[in-house]
C-alpha positions in Angstrom: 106.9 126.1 76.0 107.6 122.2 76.2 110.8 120.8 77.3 111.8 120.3 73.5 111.5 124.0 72.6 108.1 123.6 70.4 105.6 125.7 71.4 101.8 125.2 71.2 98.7 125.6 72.4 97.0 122.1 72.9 98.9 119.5 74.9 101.4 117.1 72.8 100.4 113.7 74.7 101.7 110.4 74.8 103.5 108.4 72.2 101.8 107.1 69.7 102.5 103.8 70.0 99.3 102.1 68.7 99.7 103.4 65.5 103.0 103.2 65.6 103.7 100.9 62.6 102.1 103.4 60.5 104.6 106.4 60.8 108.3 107.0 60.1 109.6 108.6 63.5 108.0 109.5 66.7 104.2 111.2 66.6 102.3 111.9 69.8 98.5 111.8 70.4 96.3 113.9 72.5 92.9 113.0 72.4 90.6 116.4 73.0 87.3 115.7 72.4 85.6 112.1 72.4 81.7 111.6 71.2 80.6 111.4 68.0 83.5 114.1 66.0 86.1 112.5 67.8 89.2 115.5 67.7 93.2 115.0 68.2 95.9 117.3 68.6 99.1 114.8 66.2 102.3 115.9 66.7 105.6 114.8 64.9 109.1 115.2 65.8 111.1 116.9 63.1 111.2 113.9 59.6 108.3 112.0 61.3 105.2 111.2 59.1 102.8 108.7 58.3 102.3 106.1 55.7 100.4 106.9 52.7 96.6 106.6 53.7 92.9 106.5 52.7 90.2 107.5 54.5 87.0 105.8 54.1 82.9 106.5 54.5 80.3 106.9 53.3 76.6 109.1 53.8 78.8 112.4 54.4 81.8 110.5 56.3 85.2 109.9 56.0 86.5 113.6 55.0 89.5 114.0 57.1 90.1 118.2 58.8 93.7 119.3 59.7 93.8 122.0 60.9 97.5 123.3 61.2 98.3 124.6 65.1 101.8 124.7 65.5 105.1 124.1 63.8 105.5 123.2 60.1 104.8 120.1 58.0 103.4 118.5 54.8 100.4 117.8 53.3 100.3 116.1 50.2 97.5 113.9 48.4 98.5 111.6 45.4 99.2 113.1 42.3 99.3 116.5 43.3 101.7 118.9 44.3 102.9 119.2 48.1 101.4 122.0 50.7 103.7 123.3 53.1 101.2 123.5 56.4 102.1 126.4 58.9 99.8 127.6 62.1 96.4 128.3 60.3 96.6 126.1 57.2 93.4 124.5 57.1 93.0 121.2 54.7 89.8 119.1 53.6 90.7 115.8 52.8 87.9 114.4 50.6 86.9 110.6 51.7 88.7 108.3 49.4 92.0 110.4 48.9 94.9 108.4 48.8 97.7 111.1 51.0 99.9 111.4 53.8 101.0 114.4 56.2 103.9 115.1 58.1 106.9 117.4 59.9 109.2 118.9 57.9 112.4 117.6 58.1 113.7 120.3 60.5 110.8 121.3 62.2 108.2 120.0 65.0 104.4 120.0 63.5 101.5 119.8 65.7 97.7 119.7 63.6 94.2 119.1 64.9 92.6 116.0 63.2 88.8 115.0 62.9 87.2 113.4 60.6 83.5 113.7 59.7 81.1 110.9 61.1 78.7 108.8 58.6 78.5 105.0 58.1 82.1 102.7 57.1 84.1 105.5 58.5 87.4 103.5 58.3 91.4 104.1 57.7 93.1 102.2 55.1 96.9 102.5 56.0 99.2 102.0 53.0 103.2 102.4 52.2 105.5 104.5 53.7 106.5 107.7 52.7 110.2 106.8 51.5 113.2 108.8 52.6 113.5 109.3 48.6 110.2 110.6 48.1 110.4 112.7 51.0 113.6 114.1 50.4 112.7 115.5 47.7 110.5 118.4 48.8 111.4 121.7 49.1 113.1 123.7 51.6 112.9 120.3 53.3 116.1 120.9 55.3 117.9 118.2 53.0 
């Protein structure tokens, strides 16, 4: 178990400082695999998440994994309903789905994060998730 009390199986890393400007509160990125499926172990201190986002590609690419390891957060892709993400949850993120994930608001969240190679694999970082929007989902600790 970490100094923090959140317990998990991959390591949490280092701040995630150079994508920073894209998340509300304090993420962490550990890098696990590197070639060409590049996996991450993300985790957010309790409220953090990022911006609203797109993931881009074509030929196959672009589809985002996240697979849920540890804690609880949010999943949510625009227009649809929010899914509350607990060790196991699995989601498919389609290339070219405008959505954003996250901790709950009084919980760590740790997820594994790949997404599958193919040619213009890019993000395309948008707003923030306002303290409004996010407020507004259940059992949310608000």
């Amino acid at each position: 178990m970490s100094e923090n009390g959140f317990d998990q199986i991959f390591p949490t890393g280092e701040p995630n400082d150079a994508f920073a400007q894209y998340f509300i509160g304090q993420s962490y990125l550990a890098p696990l695999t590197d070639g060409s499926v590049p996996v991450s172990n993300v985790s957010f201190e309790p409220g953090c998440r990022n911006n609203w986002h797109i993931h881009h590609g074509e030929n196959g690419g672009g589809d985002q994994i996240l697979l849920c390891t540890a804690g609880s957060g949010w999943y949510q892709a625009e227009g649809e309903d929010p899914v509350s993400m607990v060790p196991g949850t699995a989601i498919r993120v389609p290339a070219g789905t405008k959505h954003w994930h996250g901790a709950k608001a009084d919980a760590w969240f740790s997820h594994l994060a790949f997404i599958t190679p193919g040619e213009g694999v890019r993000n395309e970082w948008l707003e923030p998730v306002t303290d409004e929007v996010y407020g507004q989902l259940p059992n949310n600790g608000k």
